[in-house]
C-alpha positions in Angstrom: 0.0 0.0 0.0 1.2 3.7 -0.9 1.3 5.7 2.0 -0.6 9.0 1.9 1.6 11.8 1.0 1.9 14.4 4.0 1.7 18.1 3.0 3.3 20.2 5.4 3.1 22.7 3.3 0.0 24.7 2.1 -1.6 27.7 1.3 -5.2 29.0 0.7 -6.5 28.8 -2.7 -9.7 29.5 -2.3 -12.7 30.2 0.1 -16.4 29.5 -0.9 -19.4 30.3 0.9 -22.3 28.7 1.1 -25.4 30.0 2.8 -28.0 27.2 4.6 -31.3 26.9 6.1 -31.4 23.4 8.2 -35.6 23.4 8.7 -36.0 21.4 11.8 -37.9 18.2 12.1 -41.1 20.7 14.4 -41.4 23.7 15.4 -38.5 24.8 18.6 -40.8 26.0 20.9 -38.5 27.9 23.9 -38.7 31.2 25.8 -37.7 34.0 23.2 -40.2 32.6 20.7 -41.0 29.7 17.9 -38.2 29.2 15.6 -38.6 26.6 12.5 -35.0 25.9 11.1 -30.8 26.7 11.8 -29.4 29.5 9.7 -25.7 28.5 9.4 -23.2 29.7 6.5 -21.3 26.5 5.3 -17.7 27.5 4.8 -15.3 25.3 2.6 -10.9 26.3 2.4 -9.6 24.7 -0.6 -5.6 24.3 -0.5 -3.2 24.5 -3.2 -3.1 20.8 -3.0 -6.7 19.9 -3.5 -7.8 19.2 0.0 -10.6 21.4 1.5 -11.6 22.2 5.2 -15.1 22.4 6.1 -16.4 24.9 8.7 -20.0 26.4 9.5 -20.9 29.6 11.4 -24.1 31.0 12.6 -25.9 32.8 10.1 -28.1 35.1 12.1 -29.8 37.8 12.4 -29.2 37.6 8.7 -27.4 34.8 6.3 -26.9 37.7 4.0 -24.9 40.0 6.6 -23.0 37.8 8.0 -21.5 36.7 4.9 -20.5 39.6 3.9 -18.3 40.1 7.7 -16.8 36.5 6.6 -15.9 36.9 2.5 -14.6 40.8 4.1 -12.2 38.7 6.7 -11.2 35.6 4.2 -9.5 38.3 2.0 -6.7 37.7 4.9 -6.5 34.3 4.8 -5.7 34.0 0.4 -2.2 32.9 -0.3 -1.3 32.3 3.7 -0.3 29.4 5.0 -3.1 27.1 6.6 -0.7 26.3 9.2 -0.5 29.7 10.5 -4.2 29.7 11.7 -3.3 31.4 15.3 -1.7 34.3 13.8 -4.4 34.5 10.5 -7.7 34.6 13.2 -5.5 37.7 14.8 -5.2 39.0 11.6 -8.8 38.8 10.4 -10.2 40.0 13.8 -8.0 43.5 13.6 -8.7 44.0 9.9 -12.7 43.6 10.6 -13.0 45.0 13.4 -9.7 47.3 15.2 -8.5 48.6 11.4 -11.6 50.1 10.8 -12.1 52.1 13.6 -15.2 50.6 14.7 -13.3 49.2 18.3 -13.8 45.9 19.6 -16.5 43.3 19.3 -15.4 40.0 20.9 -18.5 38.5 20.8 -20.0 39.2 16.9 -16.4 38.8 15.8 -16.4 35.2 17.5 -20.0 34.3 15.5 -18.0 35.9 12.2 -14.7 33.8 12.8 -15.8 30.8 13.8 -16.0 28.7 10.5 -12.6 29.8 9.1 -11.4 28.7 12.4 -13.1 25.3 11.9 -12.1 24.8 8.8 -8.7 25.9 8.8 -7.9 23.2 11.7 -9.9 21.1 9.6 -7.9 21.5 6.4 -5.0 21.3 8.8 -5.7 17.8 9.4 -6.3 16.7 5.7 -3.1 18.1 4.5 -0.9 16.1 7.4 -3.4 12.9 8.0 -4.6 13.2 11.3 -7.8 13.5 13.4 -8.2 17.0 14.5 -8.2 16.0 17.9 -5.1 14.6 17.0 -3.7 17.8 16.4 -4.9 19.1 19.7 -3.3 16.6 22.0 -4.9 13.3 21.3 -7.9 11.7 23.1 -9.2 12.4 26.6 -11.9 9.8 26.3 -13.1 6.8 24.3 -16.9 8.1 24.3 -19.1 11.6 24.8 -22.5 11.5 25.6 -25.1 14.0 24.1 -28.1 15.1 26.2 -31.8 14.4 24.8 -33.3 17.7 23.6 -36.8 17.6 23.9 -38.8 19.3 21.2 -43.1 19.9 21.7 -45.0 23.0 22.4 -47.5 21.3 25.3 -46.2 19.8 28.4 -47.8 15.7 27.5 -45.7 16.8 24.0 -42.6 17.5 25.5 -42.5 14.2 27.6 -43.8 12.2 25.1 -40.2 13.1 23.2 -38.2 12.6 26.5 -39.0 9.0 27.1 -38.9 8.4 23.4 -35.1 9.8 23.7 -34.5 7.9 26.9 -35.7 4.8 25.4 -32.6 5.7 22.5 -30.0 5.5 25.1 -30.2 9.1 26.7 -29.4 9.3 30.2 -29.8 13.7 30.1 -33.3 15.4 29.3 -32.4 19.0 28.5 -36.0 21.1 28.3 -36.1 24.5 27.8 -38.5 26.5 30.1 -39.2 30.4 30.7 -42.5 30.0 28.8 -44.2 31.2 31.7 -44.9 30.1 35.3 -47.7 27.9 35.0 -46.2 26.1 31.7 -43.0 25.7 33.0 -44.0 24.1 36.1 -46.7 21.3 33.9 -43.6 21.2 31.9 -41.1 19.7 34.2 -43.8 17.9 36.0 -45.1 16.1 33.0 -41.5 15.5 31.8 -40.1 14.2 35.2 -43.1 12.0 35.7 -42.6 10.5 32.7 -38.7 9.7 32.7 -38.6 8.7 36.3 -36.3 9.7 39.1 -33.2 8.4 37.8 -33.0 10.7 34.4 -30.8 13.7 34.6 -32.9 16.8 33.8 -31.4 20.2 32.4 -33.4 23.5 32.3 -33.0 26.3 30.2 -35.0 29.5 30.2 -32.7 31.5 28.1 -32.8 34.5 30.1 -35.9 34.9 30.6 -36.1 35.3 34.4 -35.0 38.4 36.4 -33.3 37.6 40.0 -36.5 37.4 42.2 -38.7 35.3 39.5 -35.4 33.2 39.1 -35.5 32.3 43.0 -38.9 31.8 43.2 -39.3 29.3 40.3 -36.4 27.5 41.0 -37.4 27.1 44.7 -41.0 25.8 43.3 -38.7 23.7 40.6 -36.5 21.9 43.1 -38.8 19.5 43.5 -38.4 17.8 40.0 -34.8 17.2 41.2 -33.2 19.3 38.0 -29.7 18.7 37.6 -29.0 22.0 36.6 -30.5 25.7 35.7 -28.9 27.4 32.8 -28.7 30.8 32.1 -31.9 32.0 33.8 -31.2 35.8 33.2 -30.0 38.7 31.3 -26.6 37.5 30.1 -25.3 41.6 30.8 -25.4 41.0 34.4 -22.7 39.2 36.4 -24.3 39.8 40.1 -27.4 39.2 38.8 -26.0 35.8 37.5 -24.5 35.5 40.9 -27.3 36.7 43.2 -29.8 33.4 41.7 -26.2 31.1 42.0 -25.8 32.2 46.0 -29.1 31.2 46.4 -30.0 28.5 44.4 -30.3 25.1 45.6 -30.0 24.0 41.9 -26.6 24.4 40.0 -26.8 27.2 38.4 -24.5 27.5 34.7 -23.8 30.4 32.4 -23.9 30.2 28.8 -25.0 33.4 27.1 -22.7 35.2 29.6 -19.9 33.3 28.9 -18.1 34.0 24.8 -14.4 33.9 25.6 -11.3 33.8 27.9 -12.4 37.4 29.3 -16.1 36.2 30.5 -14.7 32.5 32.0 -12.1 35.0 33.9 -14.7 37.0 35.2 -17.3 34.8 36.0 -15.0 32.8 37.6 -13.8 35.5 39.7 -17.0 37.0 40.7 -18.3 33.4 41.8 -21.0 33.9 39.2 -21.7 30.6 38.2 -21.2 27.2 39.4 -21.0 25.8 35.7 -19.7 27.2 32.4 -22.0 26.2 28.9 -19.9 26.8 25.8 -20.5 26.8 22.2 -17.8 26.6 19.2 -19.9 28.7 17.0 -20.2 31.6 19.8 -16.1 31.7 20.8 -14.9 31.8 17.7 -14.2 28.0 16.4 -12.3 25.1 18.7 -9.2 27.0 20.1 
């Protein structure tokens, strides 16, 4: 057998750009409204040598807008090696965002960046042979295991889909509340009842709570045995993040608050959170 022929060596060719609308299976019912699909622009690197790296980035508000922030930053990335993907994210950062005099903006530029960041490591790997995780120290573990999402509008909905994902293998139910009071409470009801005691549960009400209705729910919630709350309010407000944590008697984790080395420093500091939710298309890729 001929080995494969490593290429240490290789620049950018080309970057295309492809914008995508992933309609979901039903309606995602959760506290800032109904959404029906993923907007999500598909990002492909081609190499001098024929390989091509595949990376995605959120597409929202608008597919159309966001584009335009990535083709504006890929200019950077042409002829440069696709080995020097530290020093080109620096590069496309400053010349979006710095350069042009419009200051910083850690979090959009993360959203904008993190498909070229994803599909540079990925064309990384294709050019020398390896498993990206390879390439960023090797295996921690053998297997991951996924949380059951739920999806349903009505309580008897939502748990209907949790014992159908528990009956897959699923040993985590994550259900998103904040729907209001009432709801949220026949929602976790229904759901626990109908996974039993054993199932880990996750709630999410994206914000929607402020400090005293975030106490008082998950006081009332506590009794469902949740695992964890996350993010239950406005993602600007550390001690608000930390007043519900201090007296929670449910875990509380932030996501929305959390986008990069800067917010893990400072909600670690503060004592904000007791848990840290993060998501490669909201830091800015893998690394």
């Amino acid at each position: 057998m001929t080995p494969l022929k490593v290429h240490k060596d290789m620049n950018i060719r080309e970057i295309k750009f492809t914008p995508l609308l992933v309609p979901y299976a039903q309606p995602y019912y959760w506290s800032q409204g109904v959404t029906q699909g993923a907007d999500v622009l598909l990002i492909e690197i081609c190499g001098e040598n024929g390989f091509v790296g595949f990376g995605e980035c959120l597409a929202t508000p608008t597919a159309k807008g966001v584009q335009a922030f990535v083709e504006e930053a890929a200019k950077c990335l042409i002829g440069q090696s696709v080995f020097d993907r530290d020093r080109l994210m620096t590069v496309c950062y400053q010349s979006l965002f710095q350069f042009r005099g419009t200051g910083s903006a850690p979090r959009f530029g993360g959203q904008v960046l993190a498909g070229l960041e994803m599909a540079l490591w990925d064309l990384q790997g294709k050019a020398l042979d390896r498993q990206v995780y390879e390439l960023l120290g090797g295996a921690q573990r053998q297997y991951v295991e996924y949380f059951g999402f739920i999806q349903g509008s009505e309580p008897k909905d939502l748990a209907r889909d949790a014992v159908a994902l528990v009956q897959q293998g699923h040993r985590t139910i994550y259900c998103k509340v904040g729907r209001g009071d009432e709801l949220d409470m026949e929602i976790v009801r229904h759901v626990r009842e109908a996974v039993g005691p054993d199932i880990r549960l996750r709630l999410d009400p994206n914000e929607a709570w402020d400090p005293l209705d975030a106490i008082r729910m998950i006081e009332s919630l506590k009794a469902f045995n949740p695992e964890m709350i996350e993010q239950p309010c406005d993602h600007r407000s550390l001690s608000a993040l930390k007043e519900i944590k201090d007296a929670s008697p449910v875990a509380i984790s932030a996501d929305q608050s959390v986008f990069n080395a800067v917010d893990v420093a400072a909600v670690t500091q503060m004592g904000a959170a007791d848990l840290i939710v993060l998501g490669l298309h909201e830091t800015g890729g893998i690394v």
